[in-house]
Backbone as numpy.savetxt, mean C-alpha at the origin, in Angstrom:
# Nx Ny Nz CAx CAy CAz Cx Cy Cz
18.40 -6.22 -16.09 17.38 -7.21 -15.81 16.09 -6.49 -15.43
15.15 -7.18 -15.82 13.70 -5.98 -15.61 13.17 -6.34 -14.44
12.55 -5.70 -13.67 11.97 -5.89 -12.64 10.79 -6.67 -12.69
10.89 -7.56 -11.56 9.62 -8.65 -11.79 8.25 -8.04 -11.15
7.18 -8.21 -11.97 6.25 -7.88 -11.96 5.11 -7.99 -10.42
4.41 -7.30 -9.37 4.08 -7.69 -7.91 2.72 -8.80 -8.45
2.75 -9.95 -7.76 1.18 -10.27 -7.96 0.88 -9.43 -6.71
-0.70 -9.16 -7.24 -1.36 -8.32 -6.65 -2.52 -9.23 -6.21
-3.87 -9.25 -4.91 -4.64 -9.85 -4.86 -5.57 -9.16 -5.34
-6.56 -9.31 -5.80 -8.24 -8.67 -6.19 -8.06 -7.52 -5.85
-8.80 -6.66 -6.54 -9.00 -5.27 -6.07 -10.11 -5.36 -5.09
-11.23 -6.41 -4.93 -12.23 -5.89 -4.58 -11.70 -6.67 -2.83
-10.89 -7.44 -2.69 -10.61 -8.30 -1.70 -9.37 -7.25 -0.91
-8.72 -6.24 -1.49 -8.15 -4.87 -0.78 -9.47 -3.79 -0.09
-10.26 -3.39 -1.29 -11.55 -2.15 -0.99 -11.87 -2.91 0.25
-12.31 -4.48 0.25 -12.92 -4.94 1.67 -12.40 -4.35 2.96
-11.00 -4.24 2.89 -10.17 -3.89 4.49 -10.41 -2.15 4.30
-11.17 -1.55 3.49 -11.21 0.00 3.85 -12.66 0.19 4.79
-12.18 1.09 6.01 -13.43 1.37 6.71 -14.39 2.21 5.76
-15.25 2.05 6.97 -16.14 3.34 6.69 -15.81 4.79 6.27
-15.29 5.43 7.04 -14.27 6.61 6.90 -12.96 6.48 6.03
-12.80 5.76 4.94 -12.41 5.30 3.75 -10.57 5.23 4.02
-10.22 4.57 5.50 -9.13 4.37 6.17 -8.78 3.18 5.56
-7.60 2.48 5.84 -7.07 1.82 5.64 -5.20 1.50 6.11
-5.61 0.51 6.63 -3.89 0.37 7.86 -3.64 -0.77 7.38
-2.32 -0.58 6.93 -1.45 -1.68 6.43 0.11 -2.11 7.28
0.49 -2.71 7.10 1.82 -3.09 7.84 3.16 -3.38 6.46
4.25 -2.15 6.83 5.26 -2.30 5.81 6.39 -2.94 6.33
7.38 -3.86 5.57 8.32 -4.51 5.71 9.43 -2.93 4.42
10.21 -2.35 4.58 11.18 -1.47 3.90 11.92 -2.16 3.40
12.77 -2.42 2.20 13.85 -3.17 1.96 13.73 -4.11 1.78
12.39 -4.78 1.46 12.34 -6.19 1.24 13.53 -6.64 -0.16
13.39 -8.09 -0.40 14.28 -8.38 -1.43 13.60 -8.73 -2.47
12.49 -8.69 -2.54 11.63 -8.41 -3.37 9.66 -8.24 -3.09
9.28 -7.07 -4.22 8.05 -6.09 -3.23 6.58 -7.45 -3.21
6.54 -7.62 -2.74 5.12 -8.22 -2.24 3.58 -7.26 -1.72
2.74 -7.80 -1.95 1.22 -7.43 -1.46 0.09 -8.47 -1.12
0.03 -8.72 0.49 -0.47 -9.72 0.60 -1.63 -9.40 2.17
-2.59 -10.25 1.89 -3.58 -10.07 2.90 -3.69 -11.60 4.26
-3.23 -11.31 5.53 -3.32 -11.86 5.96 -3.73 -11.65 7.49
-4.94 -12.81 7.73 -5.48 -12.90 8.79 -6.17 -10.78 8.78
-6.73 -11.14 7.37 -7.71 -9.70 7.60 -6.87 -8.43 7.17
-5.41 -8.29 7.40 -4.61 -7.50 7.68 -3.66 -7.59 6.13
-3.25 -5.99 5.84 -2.91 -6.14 4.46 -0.82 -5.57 4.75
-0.43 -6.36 3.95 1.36 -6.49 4.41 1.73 -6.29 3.41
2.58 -5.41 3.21 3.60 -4.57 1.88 5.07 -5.36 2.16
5.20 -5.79 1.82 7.25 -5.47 1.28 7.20 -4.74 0.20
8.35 -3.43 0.34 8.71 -3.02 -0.83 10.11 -2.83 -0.92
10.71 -3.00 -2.22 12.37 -3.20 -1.90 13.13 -1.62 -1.98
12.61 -0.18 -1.59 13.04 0.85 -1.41 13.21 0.70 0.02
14.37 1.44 0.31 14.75 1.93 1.46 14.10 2.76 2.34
14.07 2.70 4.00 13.35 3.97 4.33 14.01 5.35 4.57
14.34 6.00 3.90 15.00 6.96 3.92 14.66 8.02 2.80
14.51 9.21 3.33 13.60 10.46 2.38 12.40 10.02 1.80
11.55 9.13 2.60 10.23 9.02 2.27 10.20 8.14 0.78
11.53 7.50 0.96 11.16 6.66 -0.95 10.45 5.60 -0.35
10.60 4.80 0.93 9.82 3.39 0.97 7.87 4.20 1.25
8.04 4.94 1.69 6.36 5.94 1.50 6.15 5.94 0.43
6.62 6.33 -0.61 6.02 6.48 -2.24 5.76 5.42 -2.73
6.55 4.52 -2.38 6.73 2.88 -3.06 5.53 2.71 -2.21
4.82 2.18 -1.22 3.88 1.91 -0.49 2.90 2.37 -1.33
2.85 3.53 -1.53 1.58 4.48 -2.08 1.36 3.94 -3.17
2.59 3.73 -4.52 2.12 3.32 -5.29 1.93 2.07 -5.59
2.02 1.28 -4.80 1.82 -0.37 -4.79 0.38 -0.23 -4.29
0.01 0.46 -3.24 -1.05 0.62 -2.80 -2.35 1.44 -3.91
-1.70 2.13 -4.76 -2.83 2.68 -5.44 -3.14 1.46 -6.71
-2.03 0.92 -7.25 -2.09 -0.18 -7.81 -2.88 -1.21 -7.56
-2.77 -1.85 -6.62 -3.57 -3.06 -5.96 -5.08 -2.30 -5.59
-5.42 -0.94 -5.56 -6.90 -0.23 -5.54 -7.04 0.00 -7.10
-6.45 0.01 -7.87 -7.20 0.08 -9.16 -7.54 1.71 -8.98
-6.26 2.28 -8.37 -7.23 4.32 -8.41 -5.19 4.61 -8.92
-5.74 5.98 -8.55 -4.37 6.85 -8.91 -3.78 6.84 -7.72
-2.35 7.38 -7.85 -1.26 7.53 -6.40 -1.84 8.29 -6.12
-2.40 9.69 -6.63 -2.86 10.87 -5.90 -4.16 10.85 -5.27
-4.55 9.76 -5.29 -6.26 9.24 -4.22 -6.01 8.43 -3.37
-4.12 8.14 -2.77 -4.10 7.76 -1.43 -3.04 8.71 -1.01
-3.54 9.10 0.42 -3.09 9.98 1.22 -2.16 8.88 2.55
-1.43 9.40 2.64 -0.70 8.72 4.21 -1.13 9.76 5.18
-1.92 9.36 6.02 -2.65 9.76 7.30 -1.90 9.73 8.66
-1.03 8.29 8.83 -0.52 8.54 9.63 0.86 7.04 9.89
1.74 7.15 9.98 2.76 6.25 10.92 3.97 6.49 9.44
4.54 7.86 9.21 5.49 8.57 8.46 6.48 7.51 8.53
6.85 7.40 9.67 8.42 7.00 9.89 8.10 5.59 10.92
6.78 4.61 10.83 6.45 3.72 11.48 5.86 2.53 10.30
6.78 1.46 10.79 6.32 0.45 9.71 4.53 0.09 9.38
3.55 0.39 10.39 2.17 0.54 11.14 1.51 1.94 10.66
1.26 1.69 9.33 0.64 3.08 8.86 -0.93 2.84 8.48
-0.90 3.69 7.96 -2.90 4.65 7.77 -2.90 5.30 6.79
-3.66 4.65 5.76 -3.94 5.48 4.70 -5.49 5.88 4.38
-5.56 7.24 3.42 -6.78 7.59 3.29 -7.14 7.15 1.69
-8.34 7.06 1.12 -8.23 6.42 -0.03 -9.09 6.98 -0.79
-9.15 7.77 -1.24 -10.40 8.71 -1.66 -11.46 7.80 -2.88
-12.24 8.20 -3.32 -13.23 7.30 -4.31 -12.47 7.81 -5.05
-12.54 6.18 -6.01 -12.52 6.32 -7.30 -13.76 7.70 -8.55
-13.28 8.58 -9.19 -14.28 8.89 -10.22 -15.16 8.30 -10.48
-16.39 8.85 -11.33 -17.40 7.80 -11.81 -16.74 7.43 -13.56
């Protein structure tokens, strides 16, 4: 069975929640039963249905997260909360 596709919201309605210093803190749910990306009350919320264990629900984050930015996995960095559902990412510019 193929995996169902994430709706994603706007790209430009994600870029909004990046600071100045091109941060960005999201809140992950691990193991969801199926991956979601959603913005609420300002604040941006992942489910992803990988486990947290050896950093697979981190990759899954990253790349849901580079997805919903419209950039590459390798232009977001995890900054900070490794092993904390309450993380920080860095988001580098897009190329011209």
């Amino acid at each position: 069975m193929a995996k169902a596709k994430v709706a994603l919201p706007p790209a430009e309605a994600v870029h909004a929640l990046i600071d100045a210093e091109r941060r960005l803190a999201v809140r992950v749910t691990p193991g969801a039963k199926v991956e979601a990306l959603e913005i609420v009350d300002g604040r941006l919320l992942l489910k992803v249905r990988a486990k947290p264990e050896d950093g697979k629900a981190n990759d899954a984050v990253r790349n849901l997260l580079a997805a919903a930015l419209d950039v590459a996995p390798s232009r977001v960095e995890l900054l900070r909360g490794a092993t904390s559902r309450e993380k920080q990412f860095h988001v580098e510019r897009p190329l011209p």
